[in-house]
PQR file of N, CA, C, O and H, with PARSE charges and radii, in Angstrom:
ATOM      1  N   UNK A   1       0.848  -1.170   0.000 -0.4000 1.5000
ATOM      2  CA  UNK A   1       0.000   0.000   0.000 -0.0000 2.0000
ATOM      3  C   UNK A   1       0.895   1.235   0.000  0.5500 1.7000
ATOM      4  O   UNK A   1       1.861   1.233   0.763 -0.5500 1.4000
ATOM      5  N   UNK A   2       0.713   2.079  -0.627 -0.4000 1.5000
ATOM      6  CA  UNK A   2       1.281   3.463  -0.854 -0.0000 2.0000
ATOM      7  C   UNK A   2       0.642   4.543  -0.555  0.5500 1.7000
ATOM      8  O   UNK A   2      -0.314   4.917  -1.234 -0.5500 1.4000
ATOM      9  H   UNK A   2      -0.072   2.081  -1.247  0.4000 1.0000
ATOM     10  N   UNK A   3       1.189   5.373   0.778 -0.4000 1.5000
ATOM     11  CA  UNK A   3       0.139   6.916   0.952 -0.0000 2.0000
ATOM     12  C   UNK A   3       0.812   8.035   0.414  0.5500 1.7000
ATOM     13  O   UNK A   3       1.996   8.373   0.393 -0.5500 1.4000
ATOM     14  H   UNK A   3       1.966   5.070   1.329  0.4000 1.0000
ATOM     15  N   UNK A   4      -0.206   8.510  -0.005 -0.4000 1.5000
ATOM     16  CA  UNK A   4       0.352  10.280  -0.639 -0.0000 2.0000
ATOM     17  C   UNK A   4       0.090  11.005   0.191  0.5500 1.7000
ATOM     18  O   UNK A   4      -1.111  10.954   0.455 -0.5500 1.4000
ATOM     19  H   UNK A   4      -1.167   8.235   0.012  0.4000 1.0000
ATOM     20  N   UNK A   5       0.738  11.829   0.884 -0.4000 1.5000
ATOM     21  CA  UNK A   5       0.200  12.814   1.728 -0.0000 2.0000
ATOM     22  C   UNK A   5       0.728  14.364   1.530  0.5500 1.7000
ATOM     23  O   UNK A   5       1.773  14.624   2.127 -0.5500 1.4000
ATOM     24  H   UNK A   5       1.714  11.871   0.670  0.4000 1.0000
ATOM     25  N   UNK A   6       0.221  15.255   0.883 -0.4000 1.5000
ATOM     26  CA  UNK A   6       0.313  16.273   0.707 -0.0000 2.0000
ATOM     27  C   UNK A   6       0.461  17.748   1.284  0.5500 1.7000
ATOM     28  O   UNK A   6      -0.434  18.337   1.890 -0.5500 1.4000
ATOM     29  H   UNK A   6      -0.628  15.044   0.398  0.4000 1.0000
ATOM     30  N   UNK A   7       1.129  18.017   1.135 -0.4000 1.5000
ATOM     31  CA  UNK A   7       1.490  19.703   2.375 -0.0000 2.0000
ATOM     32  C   UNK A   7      -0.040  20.342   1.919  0.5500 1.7000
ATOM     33  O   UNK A   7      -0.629  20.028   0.885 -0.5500 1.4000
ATOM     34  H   UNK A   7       1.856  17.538   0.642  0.4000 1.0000
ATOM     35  N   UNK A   8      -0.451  21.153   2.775 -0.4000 1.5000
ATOM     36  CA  UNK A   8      -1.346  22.171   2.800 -0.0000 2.0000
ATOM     37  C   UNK A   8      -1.750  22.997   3.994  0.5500 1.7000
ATOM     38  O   UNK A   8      -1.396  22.750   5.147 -0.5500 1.4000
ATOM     39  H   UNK A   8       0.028  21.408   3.615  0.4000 1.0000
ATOM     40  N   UNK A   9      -2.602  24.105   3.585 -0.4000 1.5000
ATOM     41  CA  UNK A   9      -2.303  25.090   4.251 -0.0000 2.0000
ATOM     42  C   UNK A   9      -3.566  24.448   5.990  0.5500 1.7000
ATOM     43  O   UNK A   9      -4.438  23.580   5.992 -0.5500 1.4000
ATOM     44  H   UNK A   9      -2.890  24.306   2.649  0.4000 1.0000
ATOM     45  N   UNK A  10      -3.101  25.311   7.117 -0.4000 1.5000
ATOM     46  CA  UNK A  10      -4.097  24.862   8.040 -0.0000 2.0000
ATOM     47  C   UNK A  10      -5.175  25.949   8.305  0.5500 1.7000
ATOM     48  O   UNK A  10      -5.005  26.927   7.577 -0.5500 1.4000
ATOM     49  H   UNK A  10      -2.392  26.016   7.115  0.4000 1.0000
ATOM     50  N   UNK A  11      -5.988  26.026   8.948 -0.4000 1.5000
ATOM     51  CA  UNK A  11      -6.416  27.027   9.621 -0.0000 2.0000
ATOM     52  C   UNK A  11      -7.786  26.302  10.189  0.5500 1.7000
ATOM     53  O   UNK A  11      -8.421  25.269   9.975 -0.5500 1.4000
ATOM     54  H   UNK A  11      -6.126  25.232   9.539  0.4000 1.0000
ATOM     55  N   UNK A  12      -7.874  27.655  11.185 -0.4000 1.5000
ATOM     56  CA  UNK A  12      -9.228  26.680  12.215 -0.0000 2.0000
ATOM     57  C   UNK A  12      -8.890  27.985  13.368  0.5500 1.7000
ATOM     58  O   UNK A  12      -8.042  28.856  13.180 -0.5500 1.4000
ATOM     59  H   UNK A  12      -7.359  28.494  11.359  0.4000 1.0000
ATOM     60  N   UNK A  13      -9.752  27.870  14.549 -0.4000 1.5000
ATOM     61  CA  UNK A  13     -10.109  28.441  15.612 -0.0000 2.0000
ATOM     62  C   UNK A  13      -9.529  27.955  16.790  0.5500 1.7000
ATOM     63  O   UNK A  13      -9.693  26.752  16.589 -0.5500 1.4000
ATOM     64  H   UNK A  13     -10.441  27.162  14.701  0.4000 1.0000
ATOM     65  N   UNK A  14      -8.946  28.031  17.919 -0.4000 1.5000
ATOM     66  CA  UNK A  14      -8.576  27.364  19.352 -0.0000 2.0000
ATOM     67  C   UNK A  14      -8.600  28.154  20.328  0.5500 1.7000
ATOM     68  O   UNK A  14      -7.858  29.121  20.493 -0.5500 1.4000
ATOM     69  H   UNK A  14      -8.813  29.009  18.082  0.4000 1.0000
ATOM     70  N   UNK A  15      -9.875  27.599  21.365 -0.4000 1.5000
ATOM     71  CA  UNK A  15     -10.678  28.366  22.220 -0.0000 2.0000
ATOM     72  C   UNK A  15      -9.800  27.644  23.294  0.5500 1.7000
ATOM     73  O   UNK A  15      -9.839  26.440  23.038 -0.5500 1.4000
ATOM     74  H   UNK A  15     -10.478  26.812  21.230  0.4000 1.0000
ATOM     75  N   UNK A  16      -9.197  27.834  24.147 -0.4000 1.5000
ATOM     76  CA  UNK A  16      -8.211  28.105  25.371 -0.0000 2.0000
ATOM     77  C   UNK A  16      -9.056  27.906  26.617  0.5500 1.7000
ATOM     78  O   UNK A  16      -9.837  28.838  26.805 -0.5500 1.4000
ATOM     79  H   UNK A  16      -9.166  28.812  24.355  0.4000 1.0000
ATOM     80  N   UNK A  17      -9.105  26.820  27.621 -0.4000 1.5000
ATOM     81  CA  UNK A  17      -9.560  27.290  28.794 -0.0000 2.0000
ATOM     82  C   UNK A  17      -9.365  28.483  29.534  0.5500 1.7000
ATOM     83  O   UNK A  17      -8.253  29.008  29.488 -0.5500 1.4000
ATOM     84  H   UNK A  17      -8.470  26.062  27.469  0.4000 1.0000
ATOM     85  N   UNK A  18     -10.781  29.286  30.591 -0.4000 1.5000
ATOM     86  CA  UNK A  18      -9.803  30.373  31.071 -0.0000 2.0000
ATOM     87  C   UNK A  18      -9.202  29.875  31.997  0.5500 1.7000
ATOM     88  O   UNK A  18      -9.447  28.730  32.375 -0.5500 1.4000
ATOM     89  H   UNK A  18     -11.684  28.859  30.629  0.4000 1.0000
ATOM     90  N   UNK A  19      -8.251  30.675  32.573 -0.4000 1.5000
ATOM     91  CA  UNK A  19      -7.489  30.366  33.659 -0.0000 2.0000
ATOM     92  C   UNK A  19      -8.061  31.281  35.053  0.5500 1.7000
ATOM     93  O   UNK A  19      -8.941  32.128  34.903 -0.5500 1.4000
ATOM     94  H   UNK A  19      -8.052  31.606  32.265  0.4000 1.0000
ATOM     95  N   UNK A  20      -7.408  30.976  36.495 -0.4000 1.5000
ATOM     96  CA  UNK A  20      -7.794  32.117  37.599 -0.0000 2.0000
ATOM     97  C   UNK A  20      -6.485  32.825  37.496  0.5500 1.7000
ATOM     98  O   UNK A  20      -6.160  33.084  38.655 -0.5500 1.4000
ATOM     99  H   UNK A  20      -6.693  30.287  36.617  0.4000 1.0000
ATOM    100  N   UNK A  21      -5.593  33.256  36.683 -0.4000 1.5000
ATOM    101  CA  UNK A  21      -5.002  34.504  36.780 -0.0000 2.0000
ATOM    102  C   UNK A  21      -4.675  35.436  35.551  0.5500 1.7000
ATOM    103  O   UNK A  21      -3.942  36.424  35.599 -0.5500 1.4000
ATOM    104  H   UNK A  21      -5.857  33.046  35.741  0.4000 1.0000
ATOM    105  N   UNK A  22      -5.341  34.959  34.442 -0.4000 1.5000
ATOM    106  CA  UNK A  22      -5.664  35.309  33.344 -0.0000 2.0000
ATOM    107  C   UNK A  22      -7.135  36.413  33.401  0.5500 1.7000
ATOM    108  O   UNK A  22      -7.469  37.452  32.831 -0.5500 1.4000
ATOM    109  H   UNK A  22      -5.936  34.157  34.403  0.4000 1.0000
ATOM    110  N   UNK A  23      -7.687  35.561  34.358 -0.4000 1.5000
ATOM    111  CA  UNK A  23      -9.248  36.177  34.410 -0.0000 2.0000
ATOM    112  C   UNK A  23      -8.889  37.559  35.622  0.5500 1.7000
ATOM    113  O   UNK A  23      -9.453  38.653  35.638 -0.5500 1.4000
ATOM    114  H   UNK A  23      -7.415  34.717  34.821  0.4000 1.0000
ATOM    115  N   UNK A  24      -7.872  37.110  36.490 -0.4000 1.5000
ATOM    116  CA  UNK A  24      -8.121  38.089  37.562 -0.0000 2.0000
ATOM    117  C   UNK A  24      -6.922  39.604  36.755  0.5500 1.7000
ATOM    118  O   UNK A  24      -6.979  40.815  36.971 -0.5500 1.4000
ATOM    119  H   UNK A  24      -7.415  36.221  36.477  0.4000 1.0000
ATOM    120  N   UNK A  25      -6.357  39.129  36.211 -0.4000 1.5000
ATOM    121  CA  UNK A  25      -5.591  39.916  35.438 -0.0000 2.0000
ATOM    122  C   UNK A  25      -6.334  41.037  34.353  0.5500 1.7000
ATOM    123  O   UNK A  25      -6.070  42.214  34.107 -0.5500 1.4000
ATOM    124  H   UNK A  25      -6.311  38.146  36.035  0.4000 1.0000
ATOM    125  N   UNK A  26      -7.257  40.216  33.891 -0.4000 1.5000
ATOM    126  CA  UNK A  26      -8.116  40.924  32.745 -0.0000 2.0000
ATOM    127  C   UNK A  26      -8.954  41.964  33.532  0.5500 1.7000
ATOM    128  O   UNK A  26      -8.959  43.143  33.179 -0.5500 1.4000
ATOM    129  H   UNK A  26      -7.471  39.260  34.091  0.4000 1.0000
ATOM    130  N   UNK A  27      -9.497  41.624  34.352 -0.4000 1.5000
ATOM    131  CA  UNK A  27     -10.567  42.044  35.474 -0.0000 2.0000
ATOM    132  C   UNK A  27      -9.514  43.726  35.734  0.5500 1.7000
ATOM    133  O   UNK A  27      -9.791  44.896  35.468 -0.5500 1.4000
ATOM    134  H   UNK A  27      -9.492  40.666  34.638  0.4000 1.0000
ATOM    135  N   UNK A  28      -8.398  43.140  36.298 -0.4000 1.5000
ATOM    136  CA  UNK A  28      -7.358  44.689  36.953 -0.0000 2.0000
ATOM    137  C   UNK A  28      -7.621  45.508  35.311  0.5500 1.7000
ATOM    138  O   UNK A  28      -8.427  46.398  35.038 -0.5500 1.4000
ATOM    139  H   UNK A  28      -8.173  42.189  36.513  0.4000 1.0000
ATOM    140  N   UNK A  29      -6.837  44.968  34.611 -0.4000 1.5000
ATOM    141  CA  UNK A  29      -6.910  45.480  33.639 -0.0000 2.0000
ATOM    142  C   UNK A  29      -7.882  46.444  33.245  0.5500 1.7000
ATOM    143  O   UNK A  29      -7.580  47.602  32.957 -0.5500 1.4000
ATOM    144  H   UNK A  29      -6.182  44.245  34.832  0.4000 1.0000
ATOM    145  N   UNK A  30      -8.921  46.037  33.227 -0.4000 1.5000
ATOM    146  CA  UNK A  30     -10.134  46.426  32.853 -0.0000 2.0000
ATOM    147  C   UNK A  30     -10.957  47.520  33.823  0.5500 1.7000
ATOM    148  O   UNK A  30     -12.096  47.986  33.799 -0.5500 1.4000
ATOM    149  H   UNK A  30      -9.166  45.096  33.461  0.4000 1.0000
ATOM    150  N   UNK A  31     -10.050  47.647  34.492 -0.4000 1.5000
ATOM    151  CA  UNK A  31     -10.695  48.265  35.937 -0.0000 2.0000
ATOM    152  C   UNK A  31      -9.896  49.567  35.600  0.5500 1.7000
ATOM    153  O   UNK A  31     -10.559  50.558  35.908 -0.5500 1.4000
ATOM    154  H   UNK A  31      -9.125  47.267  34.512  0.4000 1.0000
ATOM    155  N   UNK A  32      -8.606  49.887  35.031 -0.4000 1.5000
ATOM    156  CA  UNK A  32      -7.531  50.438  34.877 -0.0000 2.0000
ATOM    157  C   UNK A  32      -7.730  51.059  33.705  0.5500 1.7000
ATOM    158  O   UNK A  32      -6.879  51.915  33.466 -0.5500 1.4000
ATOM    159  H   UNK A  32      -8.068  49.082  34.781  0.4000 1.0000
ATOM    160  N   UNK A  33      -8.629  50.910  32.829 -0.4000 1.5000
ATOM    161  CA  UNK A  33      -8.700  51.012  31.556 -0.0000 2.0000
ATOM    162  C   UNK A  33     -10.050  52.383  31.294  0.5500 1.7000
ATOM    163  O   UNK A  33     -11.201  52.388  31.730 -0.5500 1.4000
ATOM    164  H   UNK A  33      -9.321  50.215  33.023  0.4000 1.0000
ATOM    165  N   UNK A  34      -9.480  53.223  30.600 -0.4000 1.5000
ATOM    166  CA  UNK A  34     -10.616  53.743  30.208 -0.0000 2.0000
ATOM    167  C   UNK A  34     -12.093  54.014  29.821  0.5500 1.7000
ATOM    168  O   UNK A  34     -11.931  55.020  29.131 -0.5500 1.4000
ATOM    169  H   UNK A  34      -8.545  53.219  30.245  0.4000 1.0000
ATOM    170  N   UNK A  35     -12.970  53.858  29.816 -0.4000 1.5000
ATOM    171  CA  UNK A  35     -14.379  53.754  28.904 -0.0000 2.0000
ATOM    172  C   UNK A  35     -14.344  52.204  29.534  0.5500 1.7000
ATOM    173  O   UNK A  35     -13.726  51.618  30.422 -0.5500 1.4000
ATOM    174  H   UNK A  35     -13.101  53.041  30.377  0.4000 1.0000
ATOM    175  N   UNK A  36     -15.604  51.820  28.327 -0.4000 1.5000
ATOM    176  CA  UNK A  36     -15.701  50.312  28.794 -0.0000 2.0000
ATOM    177  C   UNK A  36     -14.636  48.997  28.055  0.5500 1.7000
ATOM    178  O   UNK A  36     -14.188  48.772  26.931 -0.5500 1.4000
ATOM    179  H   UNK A  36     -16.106  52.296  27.605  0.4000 1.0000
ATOM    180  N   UNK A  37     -14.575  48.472  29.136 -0.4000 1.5000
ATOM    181  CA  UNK A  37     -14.208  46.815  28.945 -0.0000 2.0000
ATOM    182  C   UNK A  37     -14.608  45.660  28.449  0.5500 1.7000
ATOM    183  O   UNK A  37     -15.820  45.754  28.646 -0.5500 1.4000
ATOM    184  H   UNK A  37     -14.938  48.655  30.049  0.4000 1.0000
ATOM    185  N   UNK A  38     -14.467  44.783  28.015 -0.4000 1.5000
ATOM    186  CA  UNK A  38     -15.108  43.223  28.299 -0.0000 2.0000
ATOM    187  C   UNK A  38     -14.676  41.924  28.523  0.5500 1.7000
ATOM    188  O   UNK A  38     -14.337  41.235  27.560 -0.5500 1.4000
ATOM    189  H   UNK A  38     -13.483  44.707  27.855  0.4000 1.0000
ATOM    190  N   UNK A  39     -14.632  41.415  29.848 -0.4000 1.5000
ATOM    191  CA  UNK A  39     -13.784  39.938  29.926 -0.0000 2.0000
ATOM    192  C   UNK A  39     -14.521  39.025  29.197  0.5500 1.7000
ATOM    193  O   UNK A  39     -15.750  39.051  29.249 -0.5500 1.4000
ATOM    194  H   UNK A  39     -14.908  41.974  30.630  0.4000 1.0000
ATOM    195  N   UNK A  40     -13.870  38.151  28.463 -0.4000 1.5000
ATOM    196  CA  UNK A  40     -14.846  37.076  27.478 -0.0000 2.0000
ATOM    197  C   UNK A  40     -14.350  36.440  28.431  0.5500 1.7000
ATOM    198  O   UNK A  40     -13.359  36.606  29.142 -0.5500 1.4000
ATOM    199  H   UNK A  40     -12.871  38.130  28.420  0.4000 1.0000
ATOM    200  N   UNK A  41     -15.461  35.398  28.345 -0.4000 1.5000
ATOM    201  CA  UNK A  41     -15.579  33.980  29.301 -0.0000 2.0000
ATOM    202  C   UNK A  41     -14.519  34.109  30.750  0.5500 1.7000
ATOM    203  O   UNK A  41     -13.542  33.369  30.868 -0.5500 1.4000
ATOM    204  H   UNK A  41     -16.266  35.264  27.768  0.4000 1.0000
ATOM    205  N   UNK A  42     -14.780  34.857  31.498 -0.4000 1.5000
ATOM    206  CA  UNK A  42     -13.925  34.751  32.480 -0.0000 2.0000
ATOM    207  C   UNK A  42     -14.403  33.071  33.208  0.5500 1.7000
ATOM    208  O   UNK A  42     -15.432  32.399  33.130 -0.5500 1.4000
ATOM    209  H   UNK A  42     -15.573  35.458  31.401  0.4000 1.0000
ATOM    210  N   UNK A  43     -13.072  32.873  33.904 -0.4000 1.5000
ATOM    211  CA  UNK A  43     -13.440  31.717  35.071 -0.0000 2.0000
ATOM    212  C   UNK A  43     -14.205  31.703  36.501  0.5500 1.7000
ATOM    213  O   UNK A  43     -13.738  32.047  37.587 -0.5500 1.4000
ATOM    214  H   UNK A  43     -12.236  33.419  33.967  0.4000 1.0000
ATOM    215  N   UNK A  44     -14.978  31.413  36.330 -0.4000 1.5000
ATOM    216  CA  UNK A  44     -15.931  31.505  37.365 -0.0000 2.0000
ATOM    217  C   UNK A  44     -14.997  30.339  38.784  0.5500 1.7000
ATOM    218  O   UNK A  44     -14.776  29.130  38.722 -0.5500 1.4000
ATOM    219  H   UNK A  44     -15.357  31.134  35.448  0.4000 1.0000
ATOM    220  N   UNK A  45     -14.729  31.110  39.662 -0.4000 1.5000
ATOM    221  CA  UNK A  45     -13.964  30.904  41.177 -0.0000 2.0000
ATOM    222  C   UNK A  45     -14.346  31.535  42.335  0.5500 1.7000
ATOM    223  O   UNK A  45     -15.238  32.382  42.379 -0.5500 1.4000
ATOM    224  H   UNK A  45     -14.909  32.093  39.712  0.4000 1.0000
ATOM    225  N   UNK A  46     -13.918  31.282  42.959 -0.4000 1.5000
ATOM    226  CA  UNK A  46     -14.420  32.127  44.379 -0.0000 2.0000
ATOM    227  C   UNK A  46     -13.403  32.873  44.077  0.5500 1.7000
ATOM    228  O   UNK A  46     -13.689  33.947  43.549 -0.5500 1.4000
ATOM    229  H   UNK A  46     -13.193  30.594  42.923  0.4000 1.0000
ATOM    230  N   UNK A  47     -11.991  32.579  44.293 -0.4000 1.5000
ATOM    231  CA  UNK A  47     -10.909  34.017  43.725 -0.0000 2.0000
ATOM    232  C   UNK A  47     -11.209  34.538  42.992  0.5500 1.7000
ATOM    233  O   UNK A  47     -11.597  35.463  43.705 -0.5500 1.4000
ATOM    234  H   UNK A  47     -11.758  31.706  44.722  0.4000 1.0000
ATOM    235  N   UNK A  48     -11.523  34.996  41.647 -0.4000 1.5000
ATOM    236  CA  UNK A  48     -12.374  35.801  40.927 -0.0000 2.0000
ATOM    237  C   UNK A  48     -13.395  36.936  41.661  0.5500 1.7000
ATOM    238  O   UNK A  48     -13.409  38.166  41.608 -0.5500 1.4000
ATOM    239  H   UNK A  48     -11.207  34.244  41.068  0.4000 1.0000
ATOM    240  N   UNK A  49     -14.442  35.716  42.538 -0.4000 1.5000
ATOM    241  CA  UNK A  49     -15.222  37.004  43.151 -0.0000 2.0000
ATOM    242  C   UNK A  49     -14.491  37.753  43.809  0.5500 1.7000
ATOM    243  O   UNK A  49     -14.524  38.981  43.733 -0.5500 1.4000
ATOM    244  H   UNK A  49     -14.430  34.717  42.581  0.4000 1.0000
ATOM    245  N   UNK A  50     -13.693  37.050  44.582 -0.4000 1.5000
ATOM    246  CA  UNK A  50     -12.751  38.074  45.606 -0.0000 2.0000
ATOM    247  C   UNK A  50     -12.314  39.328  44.808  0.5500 1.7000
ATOM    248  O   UNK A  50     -12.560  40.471  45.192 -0.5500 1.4000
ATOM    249  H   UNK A  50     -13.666  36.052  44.643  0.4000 1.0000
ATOM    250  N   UNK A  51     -11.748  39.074  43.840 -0.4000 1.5000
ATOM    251  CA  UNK A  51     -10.718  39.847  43.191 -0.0000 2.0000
ATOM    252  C   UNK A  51     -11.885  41.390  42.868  0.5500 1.7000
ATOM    253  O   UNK A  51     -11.665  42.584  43.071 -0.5500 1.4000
ATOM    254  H   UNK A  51     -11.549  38.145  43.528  0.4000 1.0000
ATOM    255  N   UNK A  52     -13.019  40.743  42.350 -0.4000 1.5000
ATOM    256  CA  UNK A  52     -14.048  41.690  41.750 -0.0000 2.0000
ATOM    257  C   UNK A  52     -15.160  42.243  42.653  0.5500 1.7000
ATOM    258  O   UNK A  52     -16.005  43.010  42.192 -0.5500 1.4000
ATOM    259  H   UNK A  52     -13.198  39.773  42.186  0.4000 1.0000
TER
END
Protein backbone atom coordinates (compact mmCIF):
# COMPACT_ATOMS: atom_id res chain seq x y z
CA UNK A 1 0.00 0.00 0.00
CA UNK A 2 1.28 3.46 -0.85
CA UNK A 3 0.14 6.92 0.95
CA UNK A 4 0.35 10.28 -0.64
CA UNK A 5 0.20 12.81 1.73
CA UNK A 6 0.31 16.27 0.71
CA UNK A 7 1.49 19.70 2.37
CA UNK A 8 -1.35 22.17 2.80
CA UNK A 9 -2.30 25.09 4.25
CA UNK A 10 -4.10 24.86 8.04
CA UNK A 11 -6.42 27.03 9.62
CA UNK A 12 -9.23 26.68 12.22
CA UNK A 13 -10.11 28.44 15.61
CA UNK A 14 -8.58 27.36 19.35
CA UNK A 15 -10.68 28.37 22.22
CA UNK A 16 -8.21 28.11 25.37
CA UNK A 17 -9.56 27.29 28.79
CA UNK A 18 -9.80 30.37 31.07
CA UNK A 19 -7.49 30.37 33.66
CA UNK A 20 -7.79 32.12 37.60
CA UNK A 21 -5.00 34.50 36.78
CA UNK A 22 -5.66 35.31 33.34
CA UNK A 23 -9.25 36.18 34.41
CA UNK A 24 -8.12 38.09 37.56
CA UNK A 25 -5.59 39.92 35.44
CA UNK A 26 -8.12 40.92 32.75
CA UNK A 27 -10.57 42.04 35.47
CA UNK A 28 -7.36 44.69 36.95
CA UNK A 29 -6.91 45.48 33.64
CA UNK A 30 -10.13 46.43 32.85
CA UNK A 31 -10.69 48.26 35.94
CA UNK A 32 -7.53 50.44 34.88
CA UNK A 33 -8.70 51.01 31.56
CA UNK A 34 -10.62 53.74 30.21
CA UNK A 35 -14.38 53.75 28.90
CA UNK A 36 -15.70 50.31 28.79
CA UNK A 37 -14.21 46.81 28.94
CA UNK A 38 -15.11 43.22 28.30
CA UNK A 39 -13.78 39.94 29.93
CA UNK A 40 -14.85 37.08 27.48
CA UNK A 41 -15.58 33.98 29.30
CA UNK A 42 -13.92 34.75 32.48
CA UNK A 43 -13.44 31.72 35.07
CA UNK A 44 -15.93 31.50 37.36
CA UNK A 45 -13.96 30.90 41.18
CA UNK A 46 -14.42 32.13 44.38
CA UNK A 47 -10.91 34.02 43.73
CA UNK A 48 -12.37 35.80 40.93
CA UNK A 49 -15.22 37.00 43.15
CA UNK A 50 -12.75 38.07 45.61
CA UNK A 51 -10.72 39.85 43.19
CA UNK A 52 -14.05 41.69 41.75
Amino acid sequence: MKVLISKSDISGRVTAPSSKSYTIRGLMCAALARGESEVVRPLASDDTEAAI
